[in-house]
Every structure is written in C-alpha cells, then in structure tokens.
mmCIF file of the N, C-alpha and C atoms, coordinates in Angstrom:
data_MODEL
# 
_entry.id   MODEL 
# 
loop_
_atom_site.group_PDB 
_atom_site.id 
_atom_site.type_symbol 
_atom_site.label_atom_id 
_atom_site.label_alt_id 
_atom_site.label_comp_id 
_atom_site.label_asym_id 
_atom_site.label_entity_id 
_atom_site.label_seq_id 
_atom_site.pdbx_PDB_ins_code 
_atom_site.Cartn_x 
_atom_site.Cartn_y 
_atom_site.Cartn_z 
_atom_site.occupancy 
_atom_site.B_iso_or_equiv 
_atom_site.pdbx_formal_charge 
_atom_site.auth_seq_id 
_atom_site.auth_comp_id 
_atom_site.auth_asym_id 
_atom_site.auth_atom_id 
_atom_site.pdbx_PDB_model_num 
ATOM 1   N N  . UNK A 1 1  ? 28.258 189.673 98.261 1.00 0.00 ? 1  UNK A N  1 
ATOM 2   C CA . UNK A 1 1  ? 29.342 189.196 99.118 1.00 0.00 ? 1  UNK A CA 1 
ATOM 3   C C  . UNK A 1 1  ? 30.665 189.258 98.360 1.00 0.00 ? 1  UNK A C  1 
ATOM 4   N N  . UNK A 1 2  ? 31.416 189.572 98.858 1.00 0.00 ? 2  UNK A N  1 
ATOM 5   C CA . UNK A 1 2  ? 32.756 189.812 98.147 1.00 0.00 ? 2  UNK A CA 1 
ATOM 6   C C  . UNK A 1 2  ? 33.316 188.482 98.782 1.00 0.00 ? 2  UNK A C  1 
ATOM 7   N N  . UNK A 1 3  ? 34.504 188.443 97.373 1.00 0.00 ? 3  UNK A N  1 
ATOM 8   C CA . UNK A 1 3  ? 35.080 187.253 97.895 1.00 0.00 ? 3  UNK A CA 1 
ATOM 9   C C  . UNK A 1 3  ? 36.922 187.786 97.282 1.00 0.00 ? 3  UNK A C  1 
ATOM 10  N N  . UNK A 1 4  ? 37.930 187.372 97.589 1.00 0.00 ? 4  UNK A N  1 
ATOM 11  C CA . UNK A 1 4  ? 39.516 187.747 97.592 1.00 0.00 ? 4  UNK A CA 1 
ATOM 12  C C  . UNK A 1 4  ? 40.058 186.293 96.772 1.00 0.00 ? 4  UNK A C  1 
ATOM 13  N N  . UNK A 1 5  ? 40.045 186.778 95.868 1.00 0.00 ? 5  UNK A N  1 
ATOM 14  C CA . UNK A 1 5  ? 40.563 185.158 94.991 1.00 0.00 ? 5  UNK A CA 1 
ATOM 15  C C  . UNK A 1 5  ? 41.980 186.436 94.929 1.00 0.00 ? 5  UNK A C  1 
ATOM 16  N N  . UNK A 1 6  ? 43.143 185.075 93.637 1.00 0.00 ? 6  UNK A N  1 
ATOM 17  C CA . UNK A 1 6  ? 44.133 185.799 93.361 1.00 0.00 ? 6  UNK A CA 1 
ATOM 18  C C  . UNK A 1 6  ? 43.963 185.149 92.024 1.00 0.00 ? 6  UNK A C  1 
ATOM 19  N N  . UNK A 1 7  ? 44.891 185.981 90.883 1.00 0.00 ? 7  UNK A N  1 
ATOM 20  C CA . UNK A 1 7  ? 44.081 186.025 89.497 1.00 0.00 ? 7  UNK A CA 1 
ATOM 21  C C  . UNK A 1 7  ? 45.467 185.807 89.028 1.00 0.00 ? 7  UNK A C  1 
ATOM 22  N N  . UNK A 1 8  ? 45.566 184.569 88.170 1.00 0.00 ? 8  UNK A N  1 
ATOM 23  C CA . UNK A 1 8  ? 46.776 184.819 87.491 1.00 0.00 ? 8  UNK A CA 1 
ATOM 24  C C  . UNK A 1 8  ? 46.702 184.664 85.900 1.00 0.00 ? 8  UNK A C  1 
ATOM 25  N N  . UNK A 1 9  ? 47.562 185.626 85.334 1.00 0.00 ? 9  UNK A N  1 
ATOM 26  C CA . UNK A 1 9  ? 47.585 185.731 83.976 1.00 0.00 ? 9  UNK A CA 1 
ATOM 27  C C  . UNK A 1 9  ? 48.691 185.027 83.305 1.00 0.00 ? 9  UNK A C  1 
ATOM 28  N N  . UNK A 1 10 ? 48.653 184.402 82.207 1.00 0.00 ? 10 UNK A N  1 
ATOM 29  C CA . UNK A 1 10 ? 49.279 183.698 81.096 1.00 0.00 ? 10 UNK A CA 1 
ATOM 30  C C  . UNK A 1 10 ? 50.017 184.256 79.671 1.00 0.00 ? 10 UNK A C  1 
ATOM 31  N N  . UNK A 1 11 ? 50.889 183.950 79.129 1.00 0.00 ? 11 UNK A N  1 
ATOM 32  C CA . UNK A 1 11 ? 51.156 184.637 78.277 1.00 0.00 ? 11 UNK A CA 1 
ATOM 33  C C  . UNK A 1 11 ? 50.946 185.941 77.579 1.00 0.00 ? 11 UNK A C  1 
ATOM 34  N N  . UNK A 1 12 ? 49.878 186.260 76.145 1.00 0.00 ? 12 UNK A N  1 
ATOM 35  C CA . UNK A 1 12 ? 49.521 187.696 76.414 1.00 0.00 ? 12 UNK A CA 1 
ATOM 36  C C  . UNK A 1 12 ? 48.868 188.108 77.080 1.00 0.00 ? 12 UNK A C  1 
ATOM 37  N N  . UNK A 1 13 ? 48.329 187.536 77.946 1.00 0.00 ? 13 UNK A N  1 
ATOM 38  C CA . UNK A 1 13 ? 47.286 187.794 78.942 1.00 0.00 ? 13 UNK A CA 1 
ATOM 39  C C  . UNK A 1 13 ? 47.975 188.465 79.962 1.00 0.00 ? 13 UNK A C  1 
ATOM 40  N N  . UNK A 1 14 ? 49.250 187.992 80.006 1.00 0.00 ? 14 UNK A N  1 
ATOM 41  C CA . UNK A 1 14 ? 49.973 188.703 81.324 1.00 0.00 ? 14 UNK A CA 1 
ATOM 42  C C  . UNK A 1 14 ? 50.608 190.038 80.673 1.00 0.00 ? 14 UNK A C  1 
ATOM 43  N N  . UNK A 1 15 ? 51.084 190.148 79.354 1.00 0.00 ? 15 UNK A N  1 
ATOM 44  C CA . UNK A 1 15 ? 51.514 190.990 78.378 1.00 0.00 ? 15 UNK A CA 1 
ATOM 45  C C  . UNK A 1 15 ? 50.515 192.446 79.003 1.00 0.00 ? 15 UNK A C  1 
ATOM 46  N N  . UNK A 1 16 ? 49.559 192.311 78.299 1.00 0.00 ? 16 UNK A N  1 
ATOM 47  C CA . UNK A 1 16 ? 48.290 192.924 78.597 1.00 0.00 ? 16 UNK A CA 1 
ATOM 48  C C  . UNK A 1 16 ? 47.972 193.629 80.303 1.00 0.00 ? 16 UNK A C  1 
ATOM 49  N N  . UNK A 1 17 ? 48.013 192.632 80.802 1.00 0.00 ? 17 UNK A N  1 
ATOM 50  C CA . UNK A 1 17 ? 47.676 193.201 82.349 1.00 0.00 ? 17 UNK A CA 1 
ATOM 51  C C  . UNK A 1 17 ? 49.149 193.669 83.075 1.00 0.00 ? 17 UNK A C  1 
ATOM 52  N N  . UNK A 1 18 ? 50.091 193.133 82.295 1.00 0.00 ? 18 UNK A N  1 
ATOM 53  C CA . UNK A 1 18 ? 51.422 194.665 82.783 1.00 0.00 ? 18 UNK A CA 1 
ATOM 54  C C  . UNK A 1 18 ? 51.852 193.512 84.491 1.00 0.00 ? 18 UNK A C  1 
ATOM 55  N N  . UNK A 1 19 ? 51.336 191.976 84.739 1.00 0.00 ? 19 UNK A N  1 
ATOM 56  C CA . UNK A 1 19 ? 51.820 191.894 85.690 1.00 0.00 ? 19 UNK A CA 1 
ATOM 57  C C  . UNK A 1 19 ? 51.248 190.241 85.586 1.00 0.00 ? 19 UNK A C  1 
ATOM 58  N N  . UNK A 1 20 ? 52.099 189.092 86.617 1.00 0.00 ? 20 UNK A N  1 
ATOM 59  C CA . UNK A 1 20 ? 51.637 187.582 86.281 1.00 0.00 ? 20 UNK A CA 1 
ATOM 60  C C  . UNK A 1 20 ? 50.671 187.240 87.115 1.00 0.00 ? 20 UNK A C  1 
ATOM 61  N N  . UNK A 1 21 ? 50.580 188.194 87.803 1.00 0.00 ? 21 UNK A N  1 
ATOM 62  C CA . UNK A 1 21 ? 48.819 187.864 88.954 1.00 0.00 ? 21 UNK A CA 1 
ATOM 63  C C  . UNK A 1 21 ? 48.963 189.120 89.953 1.00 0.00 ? 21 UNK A C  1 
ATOM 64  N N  . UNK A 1 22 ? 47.734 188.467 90.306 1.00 0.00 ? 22 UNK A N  1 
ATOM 65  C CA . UNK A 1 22 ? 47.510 189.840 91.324 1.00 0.00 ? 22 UNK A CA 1 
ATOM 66  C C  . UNK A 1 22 ? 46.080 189.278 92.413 1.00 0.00 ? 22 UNK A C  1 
ATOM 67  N N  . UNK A 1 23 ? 46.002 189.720 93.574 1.00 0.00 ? 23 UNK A N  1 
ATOM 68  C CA . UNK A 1 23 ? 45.212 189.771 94.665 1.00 0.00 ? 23 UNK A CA 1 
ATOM 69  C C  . UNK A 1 23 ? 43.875 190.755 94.024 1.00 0.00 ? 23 UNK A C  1 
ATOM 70  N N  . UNK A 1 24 ? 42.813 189.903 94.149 1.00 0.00 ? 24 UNK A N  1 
ATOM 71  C CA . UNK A 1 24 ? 41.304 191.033 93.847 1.00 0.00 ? 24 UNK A CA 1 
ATOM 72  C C  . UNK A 1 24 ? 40.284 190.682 94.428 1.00 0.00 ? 24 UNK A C  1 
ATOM 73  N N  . UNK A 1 25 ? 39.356 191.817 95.194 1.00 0.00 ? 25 UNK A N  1 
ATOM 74  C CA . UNK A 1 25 ? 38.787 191.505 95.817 1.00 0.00 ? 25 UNK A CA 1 
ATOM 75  C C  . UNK A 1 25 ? 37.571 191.455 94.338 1.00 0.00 ? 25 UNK A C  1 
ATOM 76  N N  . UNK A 1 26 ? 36.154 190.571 94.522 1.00 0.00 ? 26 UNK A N  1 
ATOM 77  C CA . UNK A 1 26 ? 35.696 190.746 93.463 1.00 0.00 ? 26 UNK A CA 1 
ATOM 78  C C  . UNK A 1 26 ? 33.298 189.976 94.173 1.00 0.00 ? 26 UNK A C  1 
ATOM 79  N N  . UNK A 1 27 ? 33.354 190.999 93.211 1.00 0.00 ? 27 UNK A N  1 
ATOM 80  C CA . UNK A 1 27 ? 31.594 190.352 93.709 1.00 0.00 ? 27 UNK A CA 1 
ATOM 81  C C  . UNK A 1 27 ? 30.670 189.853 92.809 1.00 0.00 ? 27 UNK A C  1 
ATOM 82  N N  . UNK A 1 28 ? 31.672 188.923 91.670 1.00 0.00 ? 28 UNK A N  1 
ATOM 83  C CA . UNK A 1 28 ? 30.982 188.503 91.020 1.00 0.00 ? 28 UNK A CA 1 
ATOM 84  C C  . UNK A 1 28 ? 30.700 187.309 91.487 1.00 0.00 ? 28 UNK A C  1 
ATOM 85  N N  . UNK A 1 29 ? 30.000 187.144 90.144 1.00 0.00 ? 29 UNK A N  1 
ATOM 86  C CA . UNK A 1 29 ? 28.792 185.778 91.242 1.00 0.00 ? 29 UNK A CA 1 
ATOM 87  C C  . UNK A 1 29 ? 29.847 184.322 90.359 1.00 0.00 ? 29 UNK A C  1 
ATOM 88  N N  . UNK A 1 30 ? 30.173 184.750 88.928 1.00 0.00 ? 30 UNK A N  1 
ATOM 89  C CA . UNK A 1 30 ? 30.978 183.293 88.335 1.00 0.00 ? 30 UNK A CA 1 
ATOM 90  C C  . UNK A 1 30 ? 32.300 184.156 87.639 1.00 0.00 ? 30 UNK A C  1 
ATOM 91  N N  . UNK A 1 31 ? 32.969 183.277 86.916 1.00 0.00 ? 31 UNK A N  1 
ATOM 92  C CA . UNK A 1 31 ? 34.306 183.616 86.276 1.00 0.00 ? 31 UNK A CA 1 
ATOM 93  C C  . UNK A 1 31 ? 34.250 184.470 86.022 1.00 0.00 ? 31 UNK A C  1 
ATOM 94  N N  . UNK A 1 32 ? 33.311 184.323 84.622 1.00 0.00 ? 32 UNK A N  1 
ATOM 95  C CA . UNK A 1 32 ? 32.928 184.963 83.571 1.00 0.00 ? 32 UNK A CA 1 
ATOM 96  C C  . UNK A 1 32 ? 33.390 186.864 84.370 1.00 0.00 ? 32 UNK A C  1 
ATOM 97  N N  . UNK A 1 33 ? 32.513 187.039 85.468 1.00 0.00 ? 33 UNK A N  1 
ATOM 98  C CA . UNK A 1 33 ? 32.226 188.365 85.943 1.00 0.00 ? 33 UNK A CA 1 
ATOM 99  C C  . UNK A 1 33 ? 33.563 188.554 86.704 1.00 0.00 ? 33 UNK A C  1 
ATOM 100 N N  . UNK A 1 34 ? 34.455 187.582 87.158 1.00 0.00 ? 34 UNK A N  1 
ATOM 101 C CA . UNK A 1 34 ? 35.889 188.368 87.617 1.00 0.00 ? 34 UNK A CA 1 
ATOM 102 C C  . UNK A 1 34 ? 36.252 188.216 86.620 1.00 0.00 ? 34 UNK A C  1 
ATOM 103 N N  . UNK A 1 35 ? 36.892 188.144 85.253 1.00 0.00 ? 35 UNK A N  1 
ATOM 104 C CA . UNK A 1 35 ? 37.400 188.163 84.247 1.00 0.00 ? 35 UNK A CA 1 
ATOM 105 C C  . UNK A 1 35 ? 37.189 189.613 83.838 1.00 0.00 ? 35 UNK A C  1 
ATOM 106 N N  . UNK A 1 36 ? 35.306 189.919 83.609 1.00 0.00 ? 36 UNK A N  1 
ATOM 107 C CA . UNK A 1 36 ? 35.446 191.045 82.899 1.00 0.00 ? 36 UNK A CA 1 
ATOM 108 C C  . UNK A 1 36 ? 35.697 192.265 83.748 1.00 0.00 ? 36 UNK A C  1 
ATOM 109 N N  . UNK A 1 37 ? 35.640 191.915 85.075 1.00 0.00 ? 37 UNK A N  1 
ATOM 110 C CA . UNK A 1 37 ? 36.444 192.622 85.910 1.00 0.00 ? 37 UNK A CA 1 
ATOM 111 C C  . UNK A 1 37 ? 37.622 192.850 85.353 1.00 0.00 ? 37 UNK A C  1 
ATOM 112 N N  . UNK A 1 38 ? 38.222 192.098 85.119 1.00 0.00 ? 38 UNK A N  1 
ATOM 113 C CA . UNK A 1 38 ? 39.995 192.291 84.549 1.00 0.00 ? 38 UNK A CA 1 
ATOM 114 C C  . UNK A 1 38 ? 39.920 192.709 83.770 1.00 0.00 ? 38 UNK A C  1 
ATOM 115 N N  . UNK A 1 39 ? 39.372 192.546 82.752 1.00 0.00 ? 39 UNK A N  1 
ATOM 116 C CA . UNK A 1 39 ? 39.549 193.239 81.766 1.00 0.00 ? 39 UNK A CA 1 
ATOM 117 C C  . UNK A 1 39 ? 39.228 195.202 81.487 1.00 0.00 ? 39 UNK A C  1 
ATOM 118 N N  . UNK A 1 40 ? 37.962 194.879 82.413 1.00 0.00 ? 40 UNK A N  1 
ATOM 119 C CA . UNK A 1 40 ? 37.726 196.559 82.728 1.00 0.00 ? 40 UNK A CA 1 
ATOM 120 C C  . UNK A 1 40 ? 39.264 197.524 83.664 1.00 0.00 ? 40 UNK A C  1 
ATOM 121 N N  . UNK A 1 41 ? 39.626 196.613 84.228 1.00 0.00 ? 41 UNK A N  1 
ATOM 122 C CA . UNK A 1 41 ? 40.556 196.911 85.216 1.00 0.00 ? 41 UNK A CA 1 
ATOM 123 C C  . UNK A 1 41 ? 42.035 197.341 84.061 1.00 0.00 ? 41 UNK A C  1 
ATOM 124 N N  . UNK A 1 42 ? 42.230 196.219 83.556 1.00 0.00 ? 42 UNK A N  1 
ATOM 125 C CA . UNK A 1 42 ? 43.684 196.146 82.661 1.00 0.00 ? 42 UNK A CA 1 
ATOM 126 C C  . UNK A 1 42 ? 43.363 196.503 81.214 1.00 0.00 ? 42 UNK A C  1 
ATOM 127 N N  . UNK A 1 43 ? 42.454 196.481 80.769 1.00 0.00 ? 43 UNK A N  1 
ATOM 128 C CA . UNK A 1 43 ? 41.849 197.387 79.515 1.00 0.00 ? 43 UNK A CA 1 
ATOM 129 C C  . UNK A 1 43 ? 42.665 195.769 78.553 1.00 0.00 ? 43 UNK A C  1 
ATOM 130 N N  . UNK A 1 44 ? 42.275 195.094 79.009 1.00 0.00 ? 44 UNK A N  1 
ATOM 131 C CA . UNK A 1 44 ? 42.445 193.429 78.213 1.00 0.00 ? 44 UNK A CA 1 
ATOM 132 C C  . UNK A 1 44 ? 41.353 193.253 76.972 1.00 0.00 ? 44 UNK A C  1 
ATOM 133 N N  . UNK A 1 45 ? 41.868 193.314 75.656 1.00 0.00 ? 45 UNK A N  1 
ATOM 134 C CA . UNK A 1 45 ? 40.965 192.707 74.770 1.00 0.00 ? 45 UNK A CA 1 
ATOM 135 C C  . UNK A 1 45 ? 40.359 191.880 74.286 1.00 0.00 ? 45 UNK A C  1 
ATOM 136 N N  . UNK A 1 46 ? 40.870 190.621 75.059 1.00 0.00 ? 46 UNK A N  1 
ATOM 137 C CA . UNK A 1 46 ? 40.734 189.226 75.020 1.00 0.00 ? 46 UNK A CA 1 
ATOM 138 C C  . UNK A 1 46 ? 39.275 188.474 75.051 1.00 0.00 ? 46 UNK A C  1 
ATOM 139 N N  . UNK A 1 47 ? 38.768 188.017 74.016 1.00 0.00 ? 47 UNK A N  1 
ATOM 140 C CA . UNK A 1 47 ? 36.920 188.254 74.491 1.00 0.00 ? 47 UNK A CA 1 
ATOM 141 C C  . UNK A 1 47 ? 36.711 186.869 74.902 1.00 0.00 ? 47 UNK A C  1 
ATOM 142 N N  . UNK A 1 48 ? 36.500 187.099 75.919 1.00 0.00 ? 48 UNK A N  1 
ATOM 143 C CA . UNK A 1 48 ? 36.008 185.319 77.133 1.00 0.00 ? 48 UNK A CA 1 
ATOM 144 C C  . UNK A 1 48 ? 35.868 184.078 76.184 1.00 0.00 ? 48 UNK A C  1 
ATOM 145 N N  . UNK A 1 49 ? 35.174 183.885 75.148 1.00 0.00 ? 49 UNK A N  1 
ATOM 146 C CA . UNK A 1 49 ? 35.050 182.857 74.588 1.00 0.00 ? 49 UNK A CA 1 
ATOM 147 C C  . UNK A 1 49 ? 36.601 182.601 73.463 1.00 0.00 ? 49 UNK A C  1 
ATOM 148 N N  . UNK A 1 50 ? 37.591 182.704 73.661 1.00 0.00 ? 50 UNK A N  1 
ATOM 149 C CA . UNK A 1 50 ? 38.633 182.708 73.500 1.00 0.00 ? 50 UNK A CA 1 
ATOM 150 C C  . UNK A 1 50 ? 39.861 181.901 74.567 1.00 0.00 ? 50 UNK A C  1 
ATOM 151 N N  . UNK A 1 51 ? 39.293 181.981 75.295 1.00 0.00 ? 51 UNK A N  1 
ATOM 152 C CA . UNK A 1 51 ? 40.109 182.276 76.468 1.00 0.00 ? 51 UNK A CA 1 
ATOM 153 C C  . UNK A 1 51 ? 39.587 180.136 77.578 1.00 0.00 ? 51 UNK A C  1 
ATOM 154 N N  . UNK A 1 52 ? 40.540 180.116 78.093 1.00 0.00 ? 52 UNK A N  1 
ATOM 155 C CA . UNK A 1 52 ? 40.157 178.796 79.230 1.00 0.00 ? 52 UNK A CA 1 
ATOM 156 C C  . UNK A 1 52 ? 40.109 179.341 80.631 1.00 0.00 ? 52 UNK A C  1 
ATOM 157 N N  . UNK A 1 53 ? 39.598 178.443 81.436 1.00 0.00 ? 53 UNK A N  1 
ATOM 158 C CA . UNK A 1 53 ? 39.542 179.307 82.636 1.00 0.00 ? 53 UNK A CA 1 
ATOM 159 C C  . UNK A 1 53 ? 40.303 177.838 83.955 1.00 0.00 ? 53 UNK A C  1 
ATOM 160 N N  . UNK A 1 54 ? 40.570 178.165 85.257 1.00 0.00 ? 54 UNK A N  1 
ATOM 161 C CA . UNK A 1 54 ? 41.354 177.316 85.576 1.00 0.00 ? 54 UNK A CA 1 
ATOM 162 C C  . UNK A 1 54 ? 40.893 177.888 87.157 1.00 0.00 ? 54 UNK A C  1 
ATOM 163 N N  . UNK A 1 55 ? 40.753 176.882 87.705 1.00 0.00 ? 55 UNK A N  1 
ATOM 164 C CA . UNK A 1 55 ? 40.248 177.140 89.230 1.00 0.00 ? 55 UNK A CA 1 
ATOM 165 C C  . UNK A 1 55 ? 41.329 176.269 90.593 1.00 0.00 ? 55 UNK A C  1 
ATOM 166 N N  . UNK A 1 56 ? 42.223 176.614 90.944 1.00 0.00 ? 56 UNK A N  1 
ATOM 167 C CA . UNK A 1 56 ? 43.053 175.813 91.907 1.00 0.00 ? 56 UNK A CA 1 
ATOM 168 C C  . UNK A 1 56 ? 43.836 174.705 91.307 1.00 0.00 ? 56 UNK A C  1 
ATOM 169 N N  . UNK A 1 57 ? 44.066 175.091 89.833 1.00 0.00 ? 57 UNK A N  1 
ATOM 170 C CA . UNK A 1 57 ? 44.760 174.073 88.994 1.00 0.00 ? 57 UNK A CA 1 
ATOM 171 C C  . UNK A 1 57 ? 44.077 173.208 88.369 1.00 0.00 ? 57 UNK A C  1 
ATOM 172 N N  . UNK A 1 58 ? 42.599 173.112 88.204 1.00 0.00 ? 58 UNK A N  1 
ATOM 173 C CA . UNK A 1 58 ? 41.720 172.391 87.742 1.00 0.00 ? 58 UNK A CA 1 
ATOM 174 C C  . UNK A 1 58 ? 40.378 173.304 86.593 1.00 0.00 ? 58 UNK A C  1 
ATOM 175 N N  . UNK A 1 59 ? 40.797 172.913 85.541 1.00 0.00 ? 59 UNK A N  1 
ATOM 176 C CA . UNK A 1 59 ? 40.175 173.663 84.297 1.00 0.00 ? 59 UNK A CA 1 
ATOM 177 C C  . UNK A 1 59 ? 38.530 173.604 84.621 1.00 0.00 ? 59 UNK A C  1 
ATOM 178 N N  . UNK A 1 60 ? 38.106 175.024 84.387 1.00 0.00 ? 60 UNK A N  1 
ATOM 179 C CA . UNK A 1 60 ? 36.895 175.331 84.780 1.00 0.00 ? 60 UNK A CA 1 
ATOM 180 C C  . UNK A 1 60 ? 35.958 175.388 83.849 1.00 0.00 ? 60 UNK A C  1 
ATOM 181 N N  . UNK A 1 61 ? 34.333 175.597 84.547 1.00 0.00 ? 61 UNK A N  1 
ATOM 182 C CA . UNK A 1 61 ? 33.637 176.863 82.949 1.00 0.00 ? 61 UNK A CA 1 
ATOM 183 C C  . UNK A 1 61 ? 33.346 178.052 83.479 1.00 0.00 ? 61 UNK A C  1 
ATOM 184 N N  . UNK A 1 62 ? 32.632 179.227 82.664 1.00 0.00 ? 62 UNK A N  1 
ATOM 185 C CA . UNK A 1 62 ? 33.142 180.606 83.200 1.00 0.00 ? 62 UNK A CA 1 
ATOM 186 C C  . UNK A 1 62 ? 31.862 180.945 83.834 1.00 0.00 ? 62 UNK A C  1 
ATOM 187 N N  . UNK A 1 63 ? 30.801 179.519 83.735 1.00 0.00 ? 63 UNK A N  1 
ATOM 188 C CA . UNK A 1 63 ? 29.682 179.846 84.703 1.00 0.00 ? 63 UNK A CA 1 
ATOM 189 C C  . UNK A 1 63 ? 29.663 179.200 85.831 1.00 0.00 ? 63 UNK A C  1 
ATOM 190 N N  . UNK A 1 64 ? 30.981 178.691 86.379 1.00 0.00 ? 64 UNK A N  1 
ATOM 191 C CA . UNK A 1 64 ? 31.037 178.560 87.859 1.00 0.00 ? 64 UNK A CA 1 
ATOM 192 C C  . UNK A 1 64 ? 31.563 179.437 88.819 1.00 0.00 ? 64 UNK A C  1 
ATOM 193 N N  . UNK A 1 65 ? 30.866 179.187 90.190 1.00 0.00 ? 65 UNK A N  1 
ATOM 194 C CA . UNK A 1 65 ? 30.587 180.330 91.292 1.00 0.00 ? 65 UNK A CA 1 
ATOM 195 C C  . UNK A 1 65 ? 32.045 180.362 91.538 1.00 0.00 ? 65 UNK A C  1 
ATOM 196 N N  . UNK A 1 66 ? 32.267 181.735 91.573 1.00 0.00 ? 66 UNK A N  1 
ATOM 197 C CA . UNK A 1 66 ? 33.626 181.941 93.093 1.00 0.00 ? 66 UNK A CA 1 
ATOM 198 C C  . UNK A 1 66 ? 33.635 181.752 93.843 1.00 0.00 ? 66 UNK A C  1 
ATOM 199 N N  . UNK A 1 67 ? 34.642 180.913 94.201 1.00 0.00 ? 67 UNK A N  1 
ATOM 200 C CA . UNK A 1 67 ? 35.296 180.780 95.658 1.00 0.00 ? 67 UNK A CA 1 
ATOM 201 C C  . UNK A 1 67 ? 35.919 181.780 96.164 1.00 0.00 ? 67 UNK A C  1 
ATOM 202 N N  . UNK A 1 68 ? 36.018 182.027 97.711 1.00 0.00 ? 68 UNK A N  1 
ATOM 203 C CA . UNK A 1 68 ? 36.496 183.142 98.512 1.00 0.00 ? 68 UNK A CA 1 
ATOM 204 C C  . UNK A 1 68 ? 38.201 182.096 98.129 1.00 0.00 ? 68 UNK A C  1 
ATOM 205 N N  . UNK A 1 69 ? 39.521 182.631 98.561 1.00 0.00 ? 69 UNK A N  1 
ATOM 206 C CA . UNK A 1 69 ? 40.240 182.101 98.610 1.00 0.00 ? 69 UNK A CA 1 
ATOM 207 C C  . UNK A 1 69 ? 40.737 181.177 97.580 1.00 0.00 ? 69 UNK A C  1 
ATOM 208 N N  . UNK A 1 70 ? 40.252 181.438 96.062 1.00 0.00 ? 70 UNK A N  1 
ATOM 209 C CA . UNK A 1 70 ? 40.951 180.747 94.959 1.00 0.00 ? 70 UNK A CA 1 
ATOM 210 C C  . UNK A 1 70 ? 41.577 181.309 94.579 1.00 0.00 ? 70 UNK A C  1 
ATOM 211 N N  . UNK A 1 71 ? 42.953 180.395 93.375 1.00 0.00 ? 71 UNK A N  1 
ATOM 212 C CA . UNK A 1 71 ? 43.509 180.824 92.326 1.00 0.00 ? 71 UNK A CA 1 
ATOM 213 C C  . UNK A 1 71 ? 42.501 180.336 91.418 1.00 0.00 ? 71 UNK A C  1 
ATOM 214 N N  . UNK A 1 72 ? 42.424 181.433 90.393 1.00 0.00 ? 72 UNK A N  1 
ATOM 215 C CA . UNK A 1 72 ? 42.074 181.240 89.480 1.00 0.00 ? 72 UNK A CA 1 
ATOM 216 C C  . UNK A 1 72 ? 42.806 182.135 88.152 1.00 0.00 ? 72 UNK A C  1 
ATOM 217 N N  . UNK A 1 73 ? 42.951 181.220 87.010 1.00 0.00 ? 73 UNK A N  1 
ATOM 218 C CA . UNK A 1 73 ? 44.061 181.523 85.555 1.00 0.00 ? 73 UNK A CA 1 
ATOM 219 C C  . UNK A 1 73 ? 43.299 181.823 84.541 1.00 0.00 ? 73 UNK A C  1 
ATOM 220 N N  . UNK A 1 74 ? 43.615 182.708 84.090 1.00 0.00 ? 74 UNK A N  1 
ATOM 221 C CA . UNK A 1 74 ? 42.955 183.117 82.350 1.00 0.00 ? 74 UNK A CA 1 
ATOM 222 C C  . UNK A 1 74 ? 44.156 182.411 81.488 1.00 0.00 ? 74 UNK A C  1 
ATOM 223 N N  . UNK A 1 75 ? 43.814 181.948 80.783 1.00 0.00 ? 75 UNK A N  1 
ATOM 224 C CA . UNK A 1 75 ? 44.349 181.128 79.754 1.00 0.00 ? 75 UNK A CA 1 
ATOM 225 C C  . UNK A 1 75 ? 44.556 181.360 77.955 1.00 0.00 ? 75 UNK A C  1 
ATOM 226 N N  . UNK A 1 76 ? 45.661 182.156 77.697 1.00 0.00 ? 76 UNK A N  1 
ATOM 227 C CA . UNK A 1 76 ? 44.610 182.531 76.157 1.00 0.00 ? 76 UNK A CA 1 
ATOM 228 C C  . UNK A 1 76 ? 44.927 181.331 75.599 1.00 0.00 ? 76 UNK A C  1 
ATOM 229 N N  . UNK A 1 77 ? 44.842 181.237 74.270 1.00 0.00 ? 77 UNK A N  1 
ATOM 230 C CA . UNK A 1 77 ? 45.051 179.924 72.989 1.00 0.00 ? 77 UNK A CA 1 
ATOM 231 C C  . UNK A 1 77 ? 46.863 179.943 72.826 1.00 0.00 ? 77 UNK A C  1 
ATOM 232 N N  . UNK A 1 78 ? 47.104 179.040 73.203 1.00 0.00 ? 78 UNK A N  1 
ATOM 233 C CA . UNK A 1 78 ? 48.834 178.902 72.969 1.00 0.00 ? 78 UNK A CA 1 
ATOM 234 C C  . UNK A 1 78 ? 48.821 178.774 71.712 1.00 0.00 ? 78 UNK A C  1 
ATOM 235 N N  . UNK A 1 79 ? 50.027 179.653 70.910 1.00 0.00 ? 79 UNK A N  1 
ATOM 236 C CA . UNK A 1 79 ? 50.263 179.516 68.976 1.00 0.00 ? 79 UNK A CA 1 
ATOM 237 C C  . UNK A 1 79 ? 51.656 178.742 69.139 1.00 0.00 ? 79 UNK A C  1 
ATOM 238 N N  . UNK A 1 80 ? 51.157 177.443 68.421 1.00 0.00 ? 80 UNK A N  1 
ATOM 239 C CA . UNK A 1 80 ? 52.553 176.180 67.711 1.00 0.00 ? 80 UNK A CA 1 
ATOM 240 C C  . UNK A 1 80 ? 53.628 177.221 67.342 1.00 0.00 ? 80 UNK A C  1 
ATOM 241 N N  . UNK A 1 81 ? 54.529 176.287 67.023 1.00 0.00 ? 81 UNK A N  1 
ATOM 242 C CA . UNK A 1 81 ? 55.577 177.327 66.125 1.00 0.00 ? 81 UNK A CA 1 
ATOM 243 C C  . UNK A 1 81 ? 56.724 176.478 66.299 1.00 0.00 ? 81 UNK A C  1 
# 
C-alpha cells in the first residue's frame, strides 16, 4: 500500500538532498524504509543510526509504521560552536 507523506530535511541533510522537503509517495512499511528511500533517491550518506526521526512534530523510532498523510523530519546531530 502506498502511502504520500511529505519529507522534510534539516541542515546537511537538506545540503545533501539539494531541497528542505519534498512530497513522496513511499511503500515502506516504517521510517527506517522511507529514509533509505531518500537516501537512494538523493544519494544521502547519512547512515540512519546517526540521524533522529520526527513524525508530525513528535520525535519518533525508525521502526514505526507510516502514516498516509504525515510530515515526517530527518534530523542529523546539530555541531555546538
């Protein structure tokens, strides 16, 4: 079953994918699998266990199911400075 979330990217994360979100249709079953969607898609090096995940503004894990109709955020590690 496909489901149409919209995907938004974060700092280098957005660097990387060349854009701050985007509309995808996607048939994975949890995060984890629209992520590496993105990454296959935007050629992102970012390896999941790095990374936070964020579901309608509420921090996720990357083994929960998709929702048809979410935002959902890749998050990399913010650097102090």
């Amino acid at each position: 079953m496909m489901a149409t979330v919209t995907l938004l990217y974060f700092a280098s994360l957005r660097e990387a994918a060349g854009m701050p979100s985007e509309v995808a249709q996607t048939a994975a079953s949890d995060l984890a699998g629209v992520y590496a969607e993105a990454q296959a898609r935007h050629g992102i090096a970012w390896p999941v266990e790095h990374l936070r995940v964020a579901v309608d503004g509420e921090f996720a894990r990357w083994r929960d199911a998709v929702r048809d109709g979410s935002e959902i955020a890749f998050i990399p590690p913010v650097s102090g400075g």
